[in-house]
C-alpha positions in Angstrom: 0.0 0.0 0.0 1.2 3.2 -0.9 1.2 6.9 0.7 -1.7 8.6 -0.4 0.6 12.4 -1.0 3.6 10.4 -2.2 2.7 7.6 -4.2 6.2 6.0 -4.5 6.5 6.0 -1.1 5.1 2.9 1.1 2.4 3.7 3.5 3.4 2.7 7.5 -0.3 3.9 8.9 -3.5 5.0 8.2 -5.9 8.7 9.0 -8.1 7.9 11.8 -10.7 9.6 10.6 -10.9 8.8 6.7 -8.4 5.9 6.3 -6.1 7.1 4.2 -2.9 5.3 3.7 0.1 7.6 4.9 3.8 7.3 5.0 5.9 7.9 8.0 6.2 11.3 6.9 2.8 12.0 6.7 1.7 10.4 9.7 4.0 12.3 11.7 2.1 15.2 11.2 -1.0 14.8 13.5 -1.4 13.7 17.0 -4.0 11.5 16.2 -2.4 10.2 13.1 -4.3 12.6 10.5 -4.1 13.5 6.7 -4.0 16.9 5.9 -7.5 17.4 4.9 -9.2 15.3 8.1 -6.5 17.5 10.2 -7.9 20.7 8.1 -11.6 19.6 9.1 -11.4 18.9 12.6 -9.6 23.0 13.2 -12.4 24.0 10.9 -14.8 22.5 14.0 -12.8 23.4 16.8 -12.6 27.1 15.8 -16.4 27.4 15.1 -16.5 25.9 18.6 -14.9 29.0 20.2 -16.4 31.3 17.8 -19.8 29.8 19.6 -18.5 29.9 23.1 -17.7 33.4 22.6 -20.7 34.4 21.7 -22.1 32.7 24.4 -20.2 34.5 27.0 -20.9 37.5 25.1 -24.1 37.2 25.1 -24.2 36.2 28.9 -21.7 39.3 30.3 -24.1 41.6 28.0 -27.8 39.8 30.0 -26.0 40.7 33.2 -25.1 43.8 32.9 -28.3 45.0 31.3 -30.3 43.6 34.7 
């Protein structure tokens, strides 16, 4: 099985998330072991996560101070 970004290069492990094969390289990249694009998706989450809790506490501080 080959790398999925270096296909001359055999792949040691796989993305947790979508399976792709990966080559030591690549799956030295991630903690999980990630590709690129599964890594690029799950900061995509995790930033529209704080983008919600700030608005949240936002939106609390502003309700208490209006009291």
């Amino acid at each position: 099985m080959k790398c999925f970004n270096h296909t001359d290069v055999e792949a040691v492990a796989t993305c947790v998330d979508c399976g792709k094969s990966l080559c030591k390289e690549c799956a030295s990249k991630y903690e999980p072991i990630l590709c690129d694009s599964c890594a690029a998706a799950r900061q995509a989450r995790h930033n529209a996560g704080i983008h919600m809790i700030h608005k949240i506490c936002f939106f609390v501080s502003t309700s208490f101070f209006l009291k």
